[in-house]
N, C-alpha and C positions, 0 to 999 in steps of 0.2 A: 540891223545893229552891226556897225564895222569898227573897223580901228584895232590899235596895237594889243600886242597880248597884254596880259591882267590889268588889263584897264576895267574892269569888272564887269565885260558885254554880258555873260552868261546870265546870270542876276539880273540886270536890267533889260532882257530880253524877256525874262521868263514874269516879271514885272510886267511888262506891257503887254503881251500875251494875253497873262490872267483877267488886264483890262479890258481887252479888245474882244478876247472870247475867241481865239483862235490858236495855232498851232506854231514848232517855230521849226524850219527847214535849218539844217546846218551846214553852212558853207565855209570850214574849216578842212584846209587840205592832210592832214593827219589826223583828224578825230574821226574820219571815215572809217578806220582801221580797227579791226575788231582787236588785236593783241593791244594794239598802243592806249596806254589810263591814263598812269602819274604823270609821264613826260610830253602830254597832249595835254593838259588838263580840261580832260574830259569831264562833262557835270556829272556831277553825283548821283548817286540811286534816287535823293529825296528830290534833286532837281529834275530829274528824269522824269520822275512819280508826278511832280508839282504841274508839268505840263508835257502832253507828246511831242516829242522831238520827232525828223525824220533825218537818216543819212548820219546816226550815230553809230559806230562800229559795227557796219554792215558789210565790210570789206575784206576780206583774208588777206594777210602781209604777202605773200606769195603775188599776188596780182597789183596790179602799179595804178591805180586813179588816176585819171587827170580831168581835168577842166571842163573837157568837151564832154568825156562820159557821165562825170557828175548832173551835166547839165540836162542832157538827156534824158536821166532817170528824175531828175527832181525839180524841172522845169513844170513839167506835166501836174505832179506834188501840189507844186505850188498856183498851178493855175483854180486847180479843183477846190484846193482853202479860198481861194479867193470868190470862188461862187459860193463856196457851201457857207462862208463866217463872214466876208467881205473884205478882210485881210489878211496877211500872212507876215512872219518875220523871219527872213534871214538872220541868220546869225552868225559870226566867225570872220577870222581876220584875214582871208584868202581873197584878194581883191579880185583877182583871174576867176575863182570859182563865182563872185557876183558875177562881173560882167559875162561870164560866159551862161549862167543860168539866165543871166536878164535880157542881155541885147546877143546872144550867140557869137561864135572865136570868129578873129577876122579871116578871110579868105586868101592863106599866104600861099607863096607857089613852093615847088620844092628845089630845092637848092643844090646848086653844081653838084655833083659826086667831084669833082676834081677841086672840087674849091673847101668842099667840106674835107677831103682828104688829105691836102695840103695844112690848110687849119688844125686837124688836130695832128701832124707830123709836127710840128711847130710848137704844138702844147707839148707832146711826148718829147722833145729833145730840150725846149726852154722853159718849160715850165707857163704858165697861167699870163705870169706879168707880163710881156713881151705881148702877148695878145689883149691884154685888157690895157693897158697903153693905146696898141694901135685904135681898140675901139672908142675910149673917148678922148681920140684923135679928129675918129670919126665923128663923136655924138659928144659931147661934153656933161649933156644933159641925160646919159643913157643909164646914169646910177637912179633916176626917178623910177624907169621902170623894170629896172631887171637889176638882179640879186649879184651885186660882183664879188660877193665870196664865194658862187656858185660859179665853177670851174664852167660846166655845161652848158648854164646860163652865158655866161658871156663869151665864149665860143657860136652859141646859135646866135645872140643877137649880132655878132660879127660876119657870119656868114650873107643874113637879113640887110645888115648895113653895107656891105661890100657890092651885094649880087643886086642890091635894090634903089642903092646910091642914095638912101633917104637916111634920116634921122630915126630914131622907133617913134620918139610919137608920133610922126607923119606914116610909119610902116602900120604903127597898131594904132589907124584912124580914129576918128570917131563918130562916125557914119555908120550905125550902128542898123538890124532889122528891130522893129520891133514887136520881140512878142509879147509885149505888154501893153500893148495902143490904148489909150482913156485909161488905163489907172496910175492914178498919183503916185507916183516911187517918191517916197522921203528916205533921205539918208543920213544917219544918225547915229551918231560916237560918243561915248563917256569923256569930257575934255580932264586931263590932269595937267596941274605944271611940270615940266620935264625930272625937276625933283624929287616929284611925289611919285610920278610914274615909276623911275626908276627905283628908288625906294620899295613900291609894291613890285616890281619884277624880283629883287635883290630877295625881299622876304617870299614870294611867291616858290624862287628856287630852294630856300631852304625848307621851307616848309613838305615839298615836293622830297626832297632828301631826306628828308622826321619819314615821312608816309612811305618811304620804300622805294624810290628811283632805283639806287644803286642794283638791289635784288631784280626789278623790273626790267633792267639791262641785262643784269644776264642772263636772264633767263629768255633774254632775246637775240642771243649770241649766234644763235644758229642762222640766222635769218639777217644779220649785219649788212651784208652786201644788198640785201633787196634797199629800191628808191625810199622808201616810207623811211627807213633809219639811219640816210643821210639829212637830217635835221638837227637842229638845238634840244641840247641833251639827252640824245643817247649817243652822239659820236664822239663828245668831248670825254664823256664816261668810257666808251669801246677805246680811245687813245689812253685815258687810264687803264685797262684790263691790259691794255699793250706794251705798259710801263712805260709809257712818250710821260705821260703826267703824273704824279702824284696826287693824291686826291683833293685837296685841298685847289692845289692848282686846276684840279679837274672844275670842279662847284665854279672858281672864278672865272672861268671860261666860258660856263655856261650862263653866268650874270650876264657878263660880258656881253659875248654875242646875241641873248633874250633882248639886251637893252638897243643894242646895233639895229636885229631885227623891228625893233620896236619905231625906231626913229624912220625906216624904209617902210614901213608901214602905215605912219601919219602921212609922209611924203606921198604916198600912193593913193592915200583915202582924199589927201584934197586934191591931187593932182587929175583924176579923175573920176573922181564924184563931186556933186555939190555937198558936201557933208556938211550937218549941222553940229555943231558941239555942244554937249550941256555939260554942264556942272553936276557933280555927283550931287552937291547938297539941293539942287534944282532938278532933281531926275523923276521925282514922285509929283511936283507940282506940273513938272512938264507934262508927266503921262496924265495928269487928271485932265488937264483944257484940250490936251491931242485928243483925248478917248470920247470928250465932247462933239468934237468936230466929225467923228468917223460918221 
């Protein structure tokens, strides 16, 4: 179960779970996080209860996740559901944490020290744009896979694009191992029209702000600079505590870039997966004839 946030994966994961008779691995890059709740929108205690999740807030903010470690510990996870019930669900909108738990990261080399050092003397003196220019100079198409509000992001894929001379989807192939050989991967997103989505992200935030966001930020204050809370809502909030925003303005920021985020993550989900889409009001009749077929 992939695709943008509040598209309602969590529920209709925990839905077909209950049909299949098995468990759901989480492949979401901040609900790893044992401090991070409200502004992950981590599932609830009842959804917790309703089915075992694995790879929910097992992680200290102090220490950084990524991709490759995720996959490591929960690769394994998910091979064992798959003998023990005969299937397993991913769940979460981390396209990187699939493919790395599914087919493993691609084999990249490592990159100039002179070239990466020049790169970021160039962000520290011009700021971001001047570099994210030159790269879809390079790649035109380099916003499908990589995040260009993220400063870091488009600095590494620039370095990738320079030293490699290729485009990233040709850098991040798809020529894949596979440690899944004979089992059917189906990939599968809740579809909304762009209107409703946004709608559900718009009330999803406020609701998250009713339930304690604001307090859940500070009380994460100490720990601002760790990676895990450079993400959608708690940085827009840590620029309110800084007086940059006002709070109001704070909330629309975080609509804002949830819905941004949101659109970079359907682009990702088709761009490499074969994803299926269903219809919320088609989501129950879908899981009855899948659950047949298993």
């Amino acid at each position: 179960m992939g695709g943008p946030t509040a598209s309602g994966k969590t529920a209709a994961a925990i839905e077909l779970a209950l049909a299949l008779g098995t468990e759901i691995v989480n492949v979401d890059s901040r609900q790893v996080y044992t401090e991070l709740h409200i502004g992950v929108a981590k599932p609830t205690t009842q959804e917790l209860a309703a089915v075992k999740h694995h790879g929910i807030g097992h992680v200290g903010i102090q220490y950084h996740c990524n991709a490759a470690t995720h996959a490591e510990i929960f690769r394994p996870i998910t091979q064992d559901l798959l003998k023990q019930t005969g299937s397993a669900i991913l769940c979460g909108g981390t396209g990187m944490y699939i493919e790395a738990l599914l087919f493993g990261m691609d084999d990249l080399p490592e990159v100039d020290p002179d070239l990466r050092s020049e790169i970021l003397d160039q962000y520290v003196l011009n700021g971001i744009e001047p570099l994210l220019n030159m790269l879809l100079q390079l790649d035109p198409n380099a916003g499908q896979l990589v995040q260009l509000s993220n400063p870091q992001r488009v600095m590494r894929a620039l370095e990738l694009c320079i030293q490699l001379r290729k485009p990233m989807n040709e850098i991040y192939g798809n020529e894949k191992p596979q440690h899944f050989a004979g089992v059917n991967i189906v990939h599968l997103g809740i579809e909304h029209s762009r209107d409703a989505l946004y709608q559900r992200i718009n009330q999803r935030v406020d609701q998250m702000i009713a339930a304690g966001l604001i307090e859940e930020c500070k009380s994460l204050l100490p720990y601002r600079e760790h990676k895990a809370l450079n993400t959608v809502g708690y940085s827009e909030l840590f620029d309110h505590f800084d007086g940059k925003l006002d709070l109001d303005q704070a909330i629309d920021k975080i609509k804002q870039h949830s819905r941004n985020y949101a659109k970079r993550q359907i682009t990702y989900f088709n761009n490499r997966f074969q994803t299926q889409w269903i219809k919320p009001e088609d989501w129950s009749e879908f899981i009855t004839k899948f659950a047949q077929t298993k």
